[in-house]
C-alpha positions in Angstrom: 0.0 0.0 0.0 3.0 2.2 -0.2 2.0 3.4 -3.4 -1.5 5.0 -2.4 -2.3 8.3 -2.4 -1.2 8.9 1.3 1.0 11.4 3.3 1.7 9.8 6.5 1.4 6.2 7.9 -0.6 3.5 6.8 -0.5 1.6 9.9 -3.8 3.2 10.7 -5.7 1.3 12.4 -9.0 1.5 10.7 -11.4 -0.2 12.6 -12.7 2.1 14.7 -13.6 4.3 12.2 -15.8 1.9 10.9 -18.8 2.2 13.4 -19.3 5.7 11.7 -19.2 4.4 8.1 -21.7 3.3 5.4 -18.8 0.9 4.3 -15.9 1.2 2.2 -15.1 0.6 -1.7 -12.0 -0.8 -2.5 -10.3 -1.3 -6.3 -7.4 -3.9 -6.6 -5.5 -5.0 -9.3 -4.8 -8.7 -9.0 -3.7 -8.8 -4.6 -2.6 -5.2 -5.2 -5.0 -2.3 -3.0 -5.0 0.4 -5.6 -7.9 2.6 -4.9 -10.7 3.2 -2.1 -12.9 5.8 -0.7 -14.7 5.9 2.7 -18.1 6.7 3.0 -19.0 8.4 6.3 -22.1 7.8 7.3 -24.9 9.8 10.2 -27.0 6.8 10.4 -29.6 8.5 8.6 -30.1 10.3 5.4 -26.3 12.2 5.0 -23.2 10.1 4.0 -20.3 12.0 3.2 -17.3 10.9 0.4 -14.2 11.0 2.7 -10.2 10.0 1.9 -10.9 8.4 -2.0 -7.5 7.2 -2.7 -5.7 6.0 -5.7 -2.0 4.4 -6.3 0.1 7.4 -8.4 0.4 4.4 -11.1 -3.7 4.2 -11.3 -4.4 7.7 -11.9 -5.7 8.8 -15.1 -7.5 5.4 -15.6 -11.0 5.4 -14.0 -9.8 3.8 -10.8 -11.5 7.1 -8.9 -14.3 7.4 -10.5 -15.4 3.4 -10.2 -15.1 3.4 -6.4 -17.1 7.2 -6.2 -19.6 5.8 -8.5 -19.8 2.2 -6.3 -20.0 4.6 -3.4 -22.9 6.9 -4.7 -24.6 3.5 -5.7 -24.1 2.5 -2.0 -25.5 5.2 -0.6 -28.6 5.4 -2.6 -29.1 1.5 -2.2 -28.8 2.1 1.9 -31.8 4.7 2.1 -29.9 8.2 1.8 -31.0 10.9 0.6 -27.8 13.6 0.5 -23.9 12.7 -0.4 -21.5 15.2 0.2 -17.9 15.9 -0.2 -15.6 18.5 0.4 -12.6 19.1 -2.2 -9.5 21.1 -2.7 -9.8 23.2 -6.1 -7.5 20.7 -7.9 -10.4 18.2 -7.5 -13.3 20.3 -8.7 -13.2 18.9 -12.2 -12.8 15.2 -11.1 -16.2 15.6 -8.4 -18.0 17.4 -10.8 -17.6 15.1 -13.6 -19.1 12.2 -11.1 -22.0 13.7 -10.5 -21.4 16.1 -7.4 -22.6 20.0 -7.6 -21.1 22.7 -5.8 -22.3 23.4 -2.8 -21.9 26.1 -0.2 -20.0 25.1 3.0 -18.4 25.7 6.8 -14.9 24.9 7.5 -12.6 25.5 10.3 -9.1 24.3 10.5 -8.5 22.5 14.0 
């Protein structure tokens, strides 16, 4: 998992994030993790896209937009009614082009 799209470590240990999530998509190539996004979840009708991830030598090749459209497809199978993501500017196009529409938002850095 070196490879992925992630500053820091990866020895994360992911399972307690779990109980707030919808699920997970993941995208492999042969044993190989090469893609996944998190999709937060409130228990109700709001998941949110979080941390979609994909190896610098999967870019360019769909691997993004299969897992965010497995995720929308997700969502809408589990009963919600809003997905939202927040996005740096360099992403715009790439959130746009699956679907998203800009949205007004709140942020403060912690």
């Amino acid at each position: 998992m070196t490879d992925i799209a992630w500053r820091g470590p990866v020895d994360h240990d992911w399972s307690a994030q779990l109980s707030h999530c919808l699920g997970w998509v993941t995208a492999r190539r042969d044993d190989a993790l090469v893609g996944f996004v998190t999709v937060a979840w409130d228990g109700g009708g709001h998941a949110w896209i979080v941390d979609t991830m994909v190896a610098g030598s999967e870019r360019g090749q769909g691997v993004g937009r299969a897992v965010v459209d497995e995720a929308v497809a997700n969502a809408r199978a589990a009963g919600c009614e809003w997905l939202h993501v927040d996005f740096d500017e360099d992403l715009r196009d790439f959130y746009l082009a699956c679907g998203f529409e800009p949205a007004e938002a709140g942020l403060i850095r912690l």
